[in-house]
PQR file of N, CA, C, O and H, with PARSE charges and radii, in Angstrom:
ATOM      1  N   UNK A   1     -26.277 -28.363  -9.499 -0.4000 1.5000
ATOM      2  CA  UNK A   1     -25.804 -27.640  -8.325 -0.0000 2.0000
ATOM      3  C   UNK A   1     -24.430 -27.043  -8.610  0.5500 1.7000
ATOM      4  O   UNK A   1     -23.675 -27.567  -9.429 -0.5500 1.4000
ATOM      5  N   UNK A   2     -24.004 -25.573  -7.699 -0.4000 1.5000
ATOM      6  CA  UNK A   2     -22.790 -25.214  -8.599 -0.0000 2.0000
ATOM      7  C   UNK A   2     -22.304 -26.196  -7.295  0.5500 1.7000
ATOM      8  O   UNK A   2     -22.893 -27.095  -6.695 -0.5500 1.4000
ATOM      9  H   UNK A   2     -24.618 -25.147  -7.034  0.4000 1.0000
ATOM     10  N   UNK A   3     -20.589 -25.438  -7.104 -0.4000 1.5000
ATOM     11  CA  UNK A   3     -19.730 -26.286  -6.839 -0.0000 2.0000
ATOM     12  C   UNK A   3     -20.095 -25.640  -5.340  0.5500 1.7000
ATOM     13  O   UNK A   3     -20.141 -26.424  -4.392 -0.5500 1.4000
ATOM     14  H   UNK A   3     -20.111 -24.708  -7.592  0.4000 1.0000
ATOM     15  N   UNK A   4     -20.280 -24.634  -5.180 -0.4000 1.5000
ATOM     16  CA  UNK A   4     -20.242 -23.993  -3.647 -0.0000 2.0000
ATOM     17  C   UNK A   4     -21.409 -24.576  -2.713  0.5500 1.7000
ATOM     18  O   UNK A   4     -21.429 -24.658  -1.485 -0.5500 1.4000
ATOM     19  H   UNK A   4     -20.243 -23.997  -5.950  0.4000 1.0000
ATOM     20  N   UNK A   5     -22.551 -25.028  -3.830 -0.4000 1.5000
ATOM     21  CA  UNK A   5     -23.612 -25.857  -2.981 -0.0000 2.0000
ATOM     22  C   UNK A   5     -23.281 -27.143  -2.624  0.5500 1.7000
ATOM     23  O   UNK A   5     -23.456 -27.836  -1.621 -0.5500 1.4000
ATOM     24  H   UNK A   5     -22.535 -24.961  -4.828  0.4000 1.0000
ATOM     25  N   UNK A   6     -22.812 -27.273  -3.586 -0.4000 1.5000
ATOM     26  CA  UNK A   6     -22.589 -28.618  -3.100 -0.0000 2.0000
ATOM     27  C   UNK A   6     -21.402 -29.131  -1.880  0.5500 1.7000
ATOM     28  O   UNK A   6     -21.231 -30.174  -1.248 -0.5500 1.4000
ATOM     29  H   UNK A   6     -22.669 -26.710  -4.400  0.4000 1.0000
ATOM     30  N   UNK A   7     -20.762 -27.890  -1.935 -0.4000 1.5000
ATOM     31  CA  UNK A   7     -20.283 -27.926  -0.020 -0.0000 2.0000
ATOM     32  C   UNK A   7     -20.693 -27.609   0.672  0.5500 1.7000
ATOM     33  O   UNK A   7     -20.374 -28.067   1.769 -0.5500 1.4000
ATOM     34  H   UNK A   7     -20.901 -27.044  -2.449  0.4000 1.0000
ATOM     35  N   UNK A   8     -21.257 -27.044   0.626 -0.4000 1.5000
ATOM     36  CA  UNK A   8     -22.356 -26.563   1.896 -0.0000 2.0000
ATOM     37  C   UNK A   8     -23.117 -27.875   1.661  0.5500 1.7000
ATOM     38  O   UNK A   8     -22.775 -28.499   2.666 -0.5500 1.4000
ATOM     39  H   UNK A   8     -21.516 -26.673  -0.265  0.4000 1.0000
ATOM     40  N   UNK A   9     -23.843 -28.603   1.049 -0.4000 1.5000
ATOM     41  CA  UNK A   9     -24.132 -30.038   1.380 -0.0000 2.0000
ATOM     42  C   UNK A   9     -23.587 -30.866   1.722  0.5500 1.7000
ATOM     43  O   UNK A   9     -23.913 -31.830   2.413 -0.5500 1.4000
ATOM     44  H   UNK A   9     -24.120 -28.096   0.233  0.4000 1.0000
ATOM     45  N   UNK A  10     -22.400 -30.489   1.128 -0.4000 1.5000
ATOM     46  CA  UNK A  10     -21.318 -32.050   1.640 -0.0000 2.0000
ATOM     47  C   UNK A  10     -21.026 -31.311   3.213  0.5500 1.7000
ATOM     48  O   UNK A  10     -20.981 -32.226   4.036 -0.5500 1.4000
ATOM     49  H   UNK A  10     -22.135 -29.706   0.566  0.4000 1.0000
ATOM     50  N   UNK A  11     -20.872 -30.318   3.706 -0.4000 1.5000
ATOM     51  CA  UNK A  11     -20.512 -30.356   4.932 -0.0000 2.0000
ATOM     52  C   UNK A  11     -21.837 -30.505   6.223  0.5500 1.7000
ATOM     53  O   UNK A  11     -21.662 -30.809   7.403 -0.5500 1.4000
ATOM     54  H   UNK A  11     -20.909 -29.575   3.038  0.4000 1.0000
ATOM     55  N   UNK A  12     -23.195 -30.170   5.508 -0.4000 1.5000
ATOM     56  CA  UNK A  12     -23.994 -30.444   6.174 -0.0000 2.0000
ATOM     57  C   UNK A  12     -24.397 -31.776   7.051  0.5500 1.7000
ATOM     58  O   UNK A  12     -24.716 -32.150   8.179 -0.5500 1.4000
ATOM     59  H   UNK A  12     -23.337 -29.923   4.550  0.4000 1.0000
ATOM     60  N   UNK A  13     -24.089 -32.326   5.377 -0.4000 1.5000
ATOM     61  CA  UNK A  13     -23.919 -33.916   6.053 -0.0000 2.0000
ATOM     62  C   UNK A  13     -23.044 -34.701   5.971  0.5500 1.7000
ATOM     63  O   UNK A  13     -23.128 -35.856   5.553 -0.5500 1.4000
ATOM     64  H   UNK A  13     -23.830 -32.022   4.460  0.4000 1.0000
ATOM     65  N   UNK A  14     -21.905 -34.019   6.455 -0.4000 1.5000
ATOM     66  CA  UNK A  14     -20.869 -34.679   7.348 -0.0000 2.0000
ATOM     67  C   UNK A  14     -21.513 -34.220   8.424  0.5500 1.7000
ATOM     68  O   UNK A  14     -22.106 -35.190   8.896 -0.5500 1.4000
ATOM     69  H   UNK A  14     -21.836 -33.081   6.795  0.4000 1.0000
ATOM     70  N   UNK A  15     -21.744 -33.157   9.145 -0.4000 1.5000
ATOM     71  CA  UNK A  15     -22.718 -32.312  10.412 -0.0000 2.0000
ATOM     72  C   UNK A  15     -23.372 -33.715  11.156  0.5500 1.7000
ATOM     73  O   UNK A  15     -23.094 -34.230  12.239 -0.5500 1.4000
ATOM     74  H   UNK A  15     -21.262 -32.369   8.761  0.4000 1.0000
ATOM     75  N   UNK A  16     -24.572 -34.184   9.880 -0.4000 1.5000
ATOM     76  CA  UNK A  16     -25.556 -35.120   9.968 -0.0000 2.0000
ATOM     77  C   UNK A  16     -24.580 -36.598  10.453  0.5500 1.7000
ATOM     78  O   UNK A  16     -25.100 -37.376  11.252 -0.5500 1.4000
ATOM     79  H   UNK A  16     -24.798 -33.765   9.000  0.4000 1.0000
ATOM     80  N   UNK A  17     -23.146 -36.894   9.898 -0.4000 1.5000
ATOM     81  CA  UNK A  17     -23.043 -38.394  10.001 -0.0000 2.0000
ATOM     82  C   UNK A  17     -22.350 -37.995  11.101  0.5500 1.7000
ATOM     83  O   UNK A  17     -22.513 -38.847  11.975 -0.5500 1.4000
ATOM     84  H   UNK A  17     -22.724 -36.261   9.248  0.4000 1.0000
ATOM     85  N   UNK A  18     -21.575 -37.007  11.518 -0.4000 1.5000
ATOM     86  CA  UNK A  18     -21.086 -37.254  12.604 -0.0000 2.0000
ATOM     87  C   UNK A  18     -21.384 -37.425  14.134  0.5500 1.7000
ATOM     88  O   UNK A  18     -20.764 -38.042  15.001 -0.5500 1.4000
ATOM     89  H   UNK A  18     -21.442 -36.316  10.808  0.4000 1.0000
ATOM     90  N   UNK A  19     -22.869 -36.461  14.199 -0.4000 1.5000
ATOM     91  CA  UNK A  19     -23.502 -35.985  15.249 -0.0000 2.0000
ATOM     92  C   UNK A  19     -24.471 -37.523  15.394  0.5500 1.7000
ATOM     93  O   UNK A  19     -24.690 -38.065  16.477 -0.5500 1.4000
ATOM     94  H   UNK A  19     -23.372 -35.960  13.495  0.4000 1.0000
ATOM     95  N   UNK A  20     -24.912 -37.987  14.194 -0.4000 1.5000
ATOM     96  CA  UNK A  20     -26.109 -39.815  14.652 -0.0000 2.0000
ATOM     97  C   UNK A  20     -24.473 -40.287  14.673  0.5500 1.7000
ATOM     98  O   UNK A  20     -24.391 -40.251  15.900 -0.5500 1.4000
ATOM     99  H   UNK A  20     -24.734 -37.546  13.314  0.4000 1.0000
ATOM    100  N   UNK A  21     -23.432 -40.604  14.349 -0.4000 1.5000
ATOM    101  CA  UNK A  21     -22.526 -41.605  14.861 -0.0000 2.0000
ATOM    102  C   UNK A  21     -22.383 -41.679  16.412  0.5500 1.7000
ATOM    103  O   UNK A  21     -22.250 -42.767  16.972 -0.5500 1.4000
ATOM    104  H   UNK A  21     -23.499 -40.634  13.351  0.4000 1.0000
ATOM    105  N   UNK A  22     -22.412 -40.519  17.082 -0.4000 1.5000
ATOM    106  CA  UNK A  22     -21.932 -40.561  18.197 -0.0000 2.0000
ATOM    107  C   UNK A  22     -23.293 -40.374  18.908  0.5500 1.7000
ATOM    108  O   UNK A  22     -23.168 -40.857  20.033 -0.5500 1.4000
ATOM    109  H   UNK A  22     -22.520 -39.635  16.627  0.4000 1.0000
ATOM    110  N   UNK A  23     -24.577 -39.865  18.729 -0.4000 1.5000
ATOM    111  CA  UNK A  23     -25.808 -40.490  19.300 -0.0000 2.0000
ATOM    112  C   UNK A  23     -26.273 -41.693  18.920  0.5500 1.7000
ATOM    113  O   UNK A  23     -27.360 -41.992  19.414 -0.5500 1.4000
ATOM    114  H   UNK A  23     -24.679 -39.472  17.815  0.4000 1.0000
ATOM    115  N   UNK A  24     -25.784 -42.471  18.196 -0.4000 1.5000
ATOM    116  CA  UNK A  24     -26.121 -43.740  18.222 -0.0000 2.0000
ATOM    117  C   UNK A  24     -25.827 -44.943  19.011  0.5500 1.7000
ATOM    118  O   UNK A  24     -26.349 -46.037  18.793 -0.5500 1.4000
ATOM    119  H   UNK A  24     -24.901 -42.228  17.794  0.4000 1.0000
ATOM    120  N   UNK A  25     -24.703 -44.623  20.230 -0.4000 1.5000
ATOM    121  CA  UNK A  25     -23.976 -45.056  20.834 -0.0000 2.0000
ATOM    122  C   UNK A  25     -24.513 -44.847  22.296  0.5500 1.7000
ATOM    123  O   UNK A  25     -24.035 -45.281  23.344 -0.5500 1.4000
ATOM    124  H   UNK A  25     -24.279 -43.735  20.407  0.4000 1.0000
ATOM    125  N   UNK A  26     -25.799 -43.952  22.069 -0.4000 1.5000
ATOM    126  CA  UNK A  26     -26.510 -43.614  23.632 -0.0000 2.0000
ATOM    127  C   UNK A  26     -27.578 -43.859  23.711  0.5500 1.7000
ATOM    128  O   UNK A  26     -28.390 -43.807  22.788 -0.5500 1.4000
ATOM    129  H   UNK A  26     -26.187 -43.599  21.217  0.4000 1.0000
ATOM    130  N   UNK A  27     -27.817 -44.221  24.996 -0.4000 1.5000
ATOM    131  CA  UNK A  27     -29.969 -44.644  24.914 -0.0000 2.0000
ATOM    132  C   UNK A  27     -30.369 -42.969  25.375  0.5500 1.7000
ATOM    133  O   UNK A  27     -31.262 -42.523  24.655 -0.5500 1.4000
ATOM    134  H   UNK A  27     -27.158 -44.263  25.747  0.4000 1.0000
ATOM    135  N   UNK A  28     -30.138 -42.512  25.867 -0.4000 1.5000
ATOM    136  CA  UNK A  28     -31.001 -40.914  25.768 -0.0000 2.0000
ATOM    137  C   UNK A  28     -29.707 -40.075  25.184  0.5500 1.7000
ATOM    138  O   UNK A  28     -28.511 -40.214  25.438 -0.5500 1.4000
ATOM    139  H   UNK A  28     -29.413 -42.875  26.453  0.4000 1.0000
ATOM    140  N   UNK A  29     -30.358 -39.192  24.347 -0.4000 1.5000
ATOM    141  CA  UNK A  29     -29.778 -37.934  24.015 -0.0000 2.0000
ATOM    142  C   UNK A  29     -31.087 -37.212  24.613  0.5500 1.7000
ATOM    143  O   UNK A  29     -32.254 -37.579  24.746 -0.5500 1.4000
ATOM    144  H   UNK A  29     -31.330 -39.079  24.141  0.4000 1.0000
ATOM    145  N   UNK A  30     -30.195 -35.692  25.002 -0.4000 1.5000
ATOM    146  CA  UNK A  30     -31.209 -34.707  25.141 -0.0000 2.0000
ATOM    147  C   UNK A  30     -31.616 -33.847  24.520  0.5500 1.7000
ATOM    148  O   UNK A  30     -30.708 -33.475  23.776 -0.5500 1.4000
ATOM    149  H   UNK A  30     -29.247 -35.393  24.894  0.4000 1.0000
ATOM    150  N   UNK A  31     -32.614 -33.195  24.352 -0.4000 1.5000
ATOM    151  CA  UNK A  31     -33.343 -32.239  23.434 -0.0000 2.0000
ATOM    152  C   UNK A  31     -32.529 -30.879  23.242  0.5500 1.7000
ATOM    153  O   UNK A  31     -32.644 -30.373  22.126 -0.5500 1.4000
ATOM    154  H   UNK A  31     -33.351 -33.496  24.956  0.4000 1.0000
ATOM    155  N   UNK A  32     -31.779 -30.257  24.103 -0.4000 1.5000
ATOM    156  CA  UNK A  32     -30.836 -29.689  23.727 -0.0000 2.0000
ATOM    157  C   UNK A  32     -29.874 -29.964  22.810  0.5500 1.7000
ATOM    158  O   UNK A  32     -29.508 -29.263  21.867 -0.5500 1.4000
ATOM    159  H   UNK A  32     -31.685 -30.668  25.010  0.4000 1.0000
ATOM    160  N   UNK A  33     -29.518 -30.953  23.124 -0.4000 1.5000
ATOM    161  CA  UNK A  33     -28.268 -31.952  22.416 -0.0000 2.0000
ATOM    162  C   UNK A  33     -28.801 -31.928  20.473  0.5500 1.7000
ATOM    163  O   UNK A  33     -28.096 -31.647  19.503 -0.5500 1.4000
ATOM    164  H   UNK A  33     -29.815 -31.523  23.890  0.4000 1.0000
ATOM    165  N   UNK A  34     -30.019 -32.268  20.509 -0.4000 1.5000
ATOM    166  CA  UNK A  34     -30.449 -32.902  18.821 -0.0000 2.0000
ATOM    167  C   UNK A  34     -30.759 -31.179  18.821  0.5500 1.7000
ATOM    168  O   UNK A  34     -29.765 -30.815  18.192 -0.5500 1.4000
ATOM    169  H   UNK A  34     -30.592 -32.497  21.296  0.4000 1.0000
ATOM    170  N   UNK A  35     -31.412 -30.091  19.092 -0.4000 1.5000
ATOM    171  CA  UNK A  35     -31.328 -28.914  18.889 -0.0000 2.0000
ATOM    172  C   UNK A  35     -30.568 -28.241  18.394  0.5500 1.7000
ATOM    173  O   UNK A  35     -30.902 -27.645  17.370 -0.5500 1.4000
ATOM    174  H   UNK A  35     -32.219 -30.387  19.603  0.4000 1.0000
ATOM    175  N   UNK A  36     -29.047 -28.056  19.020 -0.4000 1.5000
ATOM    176  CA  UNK A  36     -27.675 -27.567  18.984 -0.0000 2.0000
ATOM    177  C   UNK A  36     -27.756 -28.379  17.307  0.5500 1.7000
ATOM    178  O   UNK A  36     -28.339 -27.623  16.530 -0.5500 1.4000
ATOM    179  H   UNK A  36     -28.775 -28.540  19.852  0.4000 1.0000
ATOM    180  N   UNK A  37     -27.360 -29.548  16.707 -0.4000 1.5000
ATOM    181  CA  UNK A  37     -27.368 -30.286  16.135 -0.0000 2.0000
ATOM    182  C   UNK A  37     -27.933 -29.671  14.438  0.5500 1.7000
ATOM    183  O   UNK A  37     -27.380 -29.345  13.387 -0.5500 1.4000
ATOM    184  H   UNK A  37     -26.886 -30.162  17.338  0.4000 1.0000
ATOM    185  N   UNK A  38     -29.719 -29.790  15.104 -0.4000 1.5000
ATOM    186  CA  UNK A  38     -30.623 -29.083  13.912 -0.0000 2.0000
ATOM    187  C   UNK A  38     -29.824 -27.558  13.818  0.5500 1.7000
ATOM    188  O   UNK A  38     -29.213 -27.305  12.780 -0.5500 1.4000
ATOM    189  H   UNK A  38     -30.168 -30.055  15.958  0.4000 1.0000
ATOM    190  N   UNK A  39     -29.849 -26.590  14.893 -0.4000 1.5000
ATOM    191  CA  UNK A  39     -29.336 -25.599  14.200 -0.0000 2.0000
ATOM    192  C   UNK A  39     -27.903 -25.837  13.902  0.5500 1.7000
ATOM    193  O   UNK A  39     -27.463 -24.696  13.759 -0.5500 1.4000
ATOM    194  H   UNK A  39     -30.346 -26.796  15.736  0.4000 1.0000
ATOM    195  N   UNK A  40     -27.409 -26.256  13.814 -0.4000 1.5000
ATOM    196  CA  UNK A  40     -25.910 -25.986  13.185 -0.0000 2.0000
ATOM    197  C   UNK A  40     -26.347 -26.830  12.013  0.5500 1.7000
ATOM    198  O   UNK A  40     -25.322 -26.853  11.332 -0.5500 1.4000
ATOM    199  H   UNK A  40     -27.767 -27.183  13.930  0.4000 1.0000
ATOM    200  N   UNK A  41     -26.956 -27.303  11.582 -0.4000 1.5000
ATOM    201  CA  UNK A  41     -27.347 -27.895  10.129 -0.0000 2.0000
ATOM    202  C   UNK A  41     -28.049 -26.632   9.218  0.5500 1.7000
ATOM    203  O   UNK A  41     -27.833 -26.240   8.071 -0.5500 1.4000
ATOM    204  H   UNK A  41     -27.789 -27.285  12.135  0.4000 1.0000
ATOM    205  N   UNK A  42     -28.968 -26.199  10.252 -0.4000 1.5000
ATOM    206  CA  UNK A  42     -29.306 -25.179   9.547 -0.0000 2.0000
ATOM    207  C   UNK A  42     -28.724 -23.921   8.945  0.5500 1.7000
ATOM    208  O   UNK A  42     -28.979 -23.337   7.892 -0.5500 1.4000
ATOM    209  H   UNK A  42     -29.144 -26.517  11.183  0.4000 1.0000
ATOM    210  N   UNK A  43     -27.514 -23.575  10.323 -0.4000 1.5000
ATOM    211  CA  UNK A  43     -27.186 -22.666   9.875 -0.0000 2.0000
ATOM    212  C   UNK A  43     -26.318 -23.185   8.516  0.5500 1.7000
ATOM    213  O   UNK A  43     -26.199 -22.381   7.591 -0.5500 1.4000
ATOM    214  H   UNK A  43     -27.307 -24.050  11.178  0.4000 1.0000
ATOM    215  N   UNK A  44     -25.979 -23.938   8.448 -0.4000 1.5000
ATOM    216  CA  UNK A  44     -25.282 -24.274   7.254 -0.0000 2.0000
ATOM    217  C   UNK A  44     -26.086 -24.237   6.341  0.5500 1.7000
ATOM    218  O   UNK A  44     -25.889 -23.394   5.466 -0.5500 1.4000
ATOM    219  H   UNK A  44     -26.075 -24.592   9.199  0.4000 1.0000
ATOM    220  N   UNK A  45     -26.772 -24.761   6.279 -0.4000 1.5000
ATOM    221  CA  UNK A  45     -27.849 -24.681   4.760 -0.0000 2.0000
ATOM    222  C   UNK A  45     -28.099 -23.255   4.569  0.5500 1.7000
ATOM    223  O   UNK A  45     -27.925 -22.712   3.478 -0.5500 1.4000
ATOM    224  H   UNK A  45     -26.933 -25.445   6.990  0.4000 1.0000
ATOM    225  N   UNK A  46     -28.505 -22.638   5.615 -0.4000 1.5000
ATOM    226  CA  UNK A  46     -28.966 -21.175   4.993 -0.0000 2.0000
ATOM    227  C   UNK A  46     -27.564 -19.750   4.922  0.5500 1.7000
ATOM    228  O   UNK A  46     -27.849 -18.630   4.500 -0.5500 1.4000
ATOM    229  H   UNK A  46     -28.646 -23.079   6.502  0.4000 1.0000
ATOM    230  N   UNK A  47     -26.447 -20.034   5.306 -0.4000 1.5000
ATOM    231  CA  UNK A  47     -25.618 -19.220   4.873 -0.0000 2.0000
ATOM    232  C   UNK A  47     -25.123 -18.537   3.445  0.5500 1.7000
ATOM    233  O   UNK A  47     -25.103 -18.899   2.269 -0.5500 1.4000
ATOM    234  H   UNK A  47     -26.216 -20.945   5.649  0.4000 1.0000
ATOM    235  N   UNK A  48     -24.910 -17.890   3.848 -0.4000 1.5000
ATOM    236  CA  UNK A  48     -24.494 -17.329   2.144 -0.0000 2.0000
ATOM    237  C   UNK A  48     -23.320 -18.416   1.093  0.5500 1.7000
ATOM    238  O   UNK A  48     -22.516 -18.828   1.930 -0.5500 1.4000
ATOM    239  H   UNK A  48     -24.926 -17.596   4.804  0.4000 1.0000
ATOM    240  N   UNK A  49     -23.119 -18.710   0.405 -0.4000 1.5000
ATOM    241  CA  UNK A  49     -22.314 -19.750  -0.248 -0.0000 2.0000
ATOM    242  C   UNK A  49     -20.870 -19.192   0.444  0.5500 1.7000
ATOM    243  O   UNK A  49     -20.307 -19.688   1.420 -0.5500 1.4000
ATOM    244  H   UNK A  49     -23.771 -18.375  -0.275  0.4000 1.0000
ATOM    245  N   UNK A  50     -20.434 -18.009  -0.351 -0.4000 1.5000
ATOM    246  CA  UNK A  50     -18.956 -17.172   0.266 -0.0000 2.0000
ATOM    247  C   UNK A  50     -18.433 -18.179   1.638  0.5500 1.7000
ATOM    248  O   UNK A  50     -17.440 -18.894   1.772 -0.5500 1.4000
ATOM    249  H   UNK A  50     -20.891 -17.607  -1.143  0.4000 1.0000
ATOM    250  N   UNK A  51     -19.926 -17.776   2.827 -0.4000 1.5000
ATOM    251  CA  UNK A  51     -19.122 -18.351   4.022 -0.0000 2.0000
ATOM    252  C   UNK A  51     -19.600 -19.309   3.932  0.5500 1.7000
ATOM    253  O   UNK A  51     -20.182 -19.330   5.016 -0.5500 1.4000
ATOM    254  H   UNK A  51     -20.732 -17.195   2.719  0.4000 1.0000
ATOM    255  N   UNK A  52     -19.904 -20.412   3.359 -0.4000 1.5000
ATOM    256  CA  UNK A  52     -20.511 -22.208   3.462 -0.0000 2.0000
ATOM    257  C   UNK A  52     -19.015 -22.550   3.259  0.5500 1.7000
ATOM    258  O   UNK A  52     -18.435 -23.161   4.157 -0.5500 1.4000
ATOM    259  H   UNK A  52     -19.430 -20.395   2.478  0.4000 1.0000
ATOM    260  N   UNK A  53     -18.363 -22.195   2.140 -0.4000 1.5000
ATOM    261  CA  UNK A  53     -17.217 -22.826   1.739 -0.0000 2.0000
ATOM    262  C   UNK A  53     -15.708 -22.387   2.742  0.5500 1.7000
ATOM    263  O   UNK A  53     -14.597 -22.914   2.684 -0.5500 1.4000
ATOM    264  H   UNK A  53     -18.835 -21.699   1.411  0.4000 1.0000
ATOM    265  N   UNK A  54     -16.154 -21.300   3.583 -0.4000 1.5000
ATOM    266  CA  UNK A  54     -15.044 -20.810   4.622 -0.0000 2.0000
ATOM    267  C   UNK A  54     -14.956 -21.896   5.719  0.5500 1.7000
ATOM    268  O   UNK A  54     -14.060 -21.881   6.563 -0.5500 1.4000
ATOM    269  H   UNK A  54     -17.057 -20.872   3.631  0.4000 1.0000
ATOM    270  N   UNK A  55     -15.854 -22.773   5.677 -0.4000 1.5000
ATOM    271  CA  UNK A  55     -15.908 -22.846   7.549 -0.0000 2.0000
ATOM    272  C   UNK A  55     -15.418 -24.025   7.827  0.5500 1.7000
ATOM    273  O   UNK A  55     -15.687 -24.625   8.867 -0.5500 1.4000
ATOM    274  H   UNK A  55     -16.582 -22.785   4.991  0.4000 1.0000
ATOM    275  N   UNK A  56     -14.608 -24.490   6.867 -0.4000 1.5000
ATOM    276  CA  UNK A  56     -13.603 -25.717   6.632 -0.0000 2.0000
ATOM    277  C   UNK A  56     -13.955 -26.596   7.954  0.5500 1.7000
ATOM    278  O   UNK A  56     -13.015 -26.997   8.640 -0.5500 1.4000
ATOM    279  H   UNK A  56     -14.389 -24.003   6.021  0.4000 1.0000
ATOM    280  N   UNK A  57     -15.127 -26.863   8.276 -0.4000 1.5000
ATOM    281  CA  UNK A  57     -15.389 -28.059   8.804 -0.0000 2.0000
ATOM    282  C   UNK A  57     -15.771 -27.429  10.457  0.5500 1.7000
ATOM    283  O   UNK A  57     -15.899 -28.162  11.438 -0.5500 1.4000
ATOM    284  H   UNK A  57     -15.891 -26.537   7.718  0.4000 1.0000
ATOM    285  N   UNK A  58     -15.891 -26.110  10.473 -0.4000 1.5000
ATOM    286  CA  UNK A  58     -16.089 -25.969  11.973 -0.0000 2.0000
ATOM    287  C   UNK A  58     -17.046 -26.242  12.086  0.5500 1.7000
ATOM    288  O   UNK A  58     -16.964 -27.135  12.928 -0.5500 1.4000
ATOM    289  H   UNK A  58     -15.787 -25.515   9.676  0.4000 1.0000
ATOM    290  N   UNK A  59     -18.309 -26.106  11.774 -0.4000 1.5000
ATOM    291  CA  UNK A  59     -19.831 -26.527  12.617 -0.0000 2.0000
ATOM    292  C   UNK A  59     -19.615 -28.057  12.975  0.5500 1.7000
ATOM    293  O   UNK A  59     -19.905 -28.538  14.071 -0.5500 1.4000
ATOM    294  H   UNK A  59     -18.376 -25.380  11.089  0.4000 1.0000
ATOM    295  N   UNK A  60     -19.042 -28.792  11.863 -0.4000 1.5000
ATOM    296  CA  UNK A  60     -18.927 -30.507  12.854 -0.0000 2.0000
ATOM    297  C   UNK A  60     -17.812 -30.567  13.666  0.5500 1.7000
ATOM    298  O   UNK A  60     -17.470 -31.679  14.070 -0.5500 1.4000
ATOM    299  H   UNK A  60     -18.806 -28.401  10.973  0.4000 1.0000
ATOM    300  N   UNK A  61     -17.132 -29.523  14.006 -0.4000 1.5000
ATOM    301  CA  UNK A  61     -16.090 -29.615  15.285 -0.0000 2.0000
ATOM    302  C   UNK A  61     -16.883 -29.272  16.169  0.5500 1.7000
ATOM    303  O   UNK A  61     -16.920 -30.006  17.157 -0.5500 1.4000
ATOM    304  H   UNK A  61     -17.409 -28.620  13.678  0.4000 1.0000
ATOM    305  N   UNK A  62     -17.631 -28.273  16.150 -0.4000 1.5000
ATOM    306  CA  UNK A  62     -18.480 -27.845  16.730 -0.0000 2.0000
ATOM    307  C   UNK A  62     -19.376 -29.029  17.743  0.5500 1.7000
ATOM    308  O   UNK A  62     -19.167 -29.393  18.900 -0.5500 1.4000
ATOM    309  H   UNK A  62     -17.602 -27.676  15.348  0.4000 1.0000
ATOM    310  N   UNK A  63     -20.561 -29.471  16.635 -0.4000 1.5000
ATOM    311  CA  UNK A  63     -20.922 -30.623  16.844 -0.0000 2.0000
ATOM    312  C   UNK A  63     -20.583 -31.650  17.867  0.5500 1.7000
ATOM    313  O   UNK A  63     -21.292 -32.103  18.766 -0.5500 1.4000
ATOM    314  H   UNK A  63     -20.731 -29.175  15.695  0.4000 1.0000
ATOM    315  N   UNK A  64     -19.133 -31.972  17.486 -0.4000 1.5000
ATOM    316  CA  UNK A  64     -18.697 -33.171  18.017 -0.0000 2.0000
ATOM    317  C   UNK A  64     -18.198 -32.753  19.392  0.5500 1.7000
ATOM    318  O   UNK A  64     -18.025 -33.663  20.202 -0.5500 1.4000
ATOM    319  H   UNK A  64     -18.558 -31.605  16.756  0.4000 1.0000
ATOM    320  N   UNK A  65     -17.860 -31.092  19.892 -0.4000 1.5000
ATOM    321  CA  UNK A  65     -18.108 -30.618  21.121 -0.0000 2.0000
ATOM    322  C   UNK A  65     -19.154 -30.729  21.725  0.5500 1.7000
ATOM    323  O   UNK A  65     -19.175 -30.388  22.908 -0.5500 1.4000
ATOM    324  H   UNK A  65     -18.002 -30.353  19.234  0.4000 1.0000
ATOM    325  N   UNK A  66     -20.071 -31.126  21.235 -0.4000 1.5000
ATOM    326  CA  UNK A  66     -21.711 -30.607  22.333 -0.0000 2.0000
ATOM    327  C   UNK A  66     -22.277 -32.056  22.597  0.5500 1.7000
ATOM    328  O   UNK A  66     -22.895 -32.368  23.615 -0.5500 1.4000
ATOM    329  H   UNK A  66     -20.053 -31.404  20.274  0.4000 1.0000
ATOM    330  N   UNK A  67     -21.987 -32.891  21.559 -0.4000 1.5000
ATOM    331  CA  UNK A  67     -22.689 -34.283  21.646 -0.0000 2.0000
ATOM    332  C   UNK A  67     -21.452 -34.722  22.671  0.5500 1.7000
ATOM    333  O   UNK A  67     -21.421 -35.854  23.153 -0.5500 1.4000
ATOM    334  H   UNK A  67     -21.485 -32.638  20.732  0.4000 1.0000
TER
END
C-alpha cells in the first residue's frame, strides 16, 4: 500500500473506532445514525488519495457530531 492509502485507512478506521465507541454505550442507535456513519466511511474510502490525506480528521469530527 503506498503511504496515501494507507491514510485514508488509518482515518477510516479511526471513523470506525470512534463512531462503535460511542454506540456502544447505547441500547438503540438509529438507522440514520449507523447510515451517516457508513457513508462517511465510504466517502473516505472512495475519495481521491490528494483529498484522503487533506481532511486531517474531519469526517470523525464529523462523526462524533451526529452520534
Amino acid at each position: 500500500m503506498t503511504e496515501t492509502t494507507e491514510a485514508i485507512v488509518t482515518e477510516a478506521v479511526r471513523v470506525i473506532d470512534k463512531a462503535l465507541g460511542q454506540m456502544m454505550t447505547r441500547e438503540l442507535v438509529s438507522a440514520g445514525e449507523v447510515t451517516d456513519v457508513l457513508l462517511d466511511v465510504r466517502s473516505l474510502l472512495t475519495m481521491p488519495p490528494a483529498q484522503g490525506t487533506a481532511t486531517g480528521g474531519a469526517a470523525a469530527d464529523k462523526v462524533a457530531a451526529t452520534v
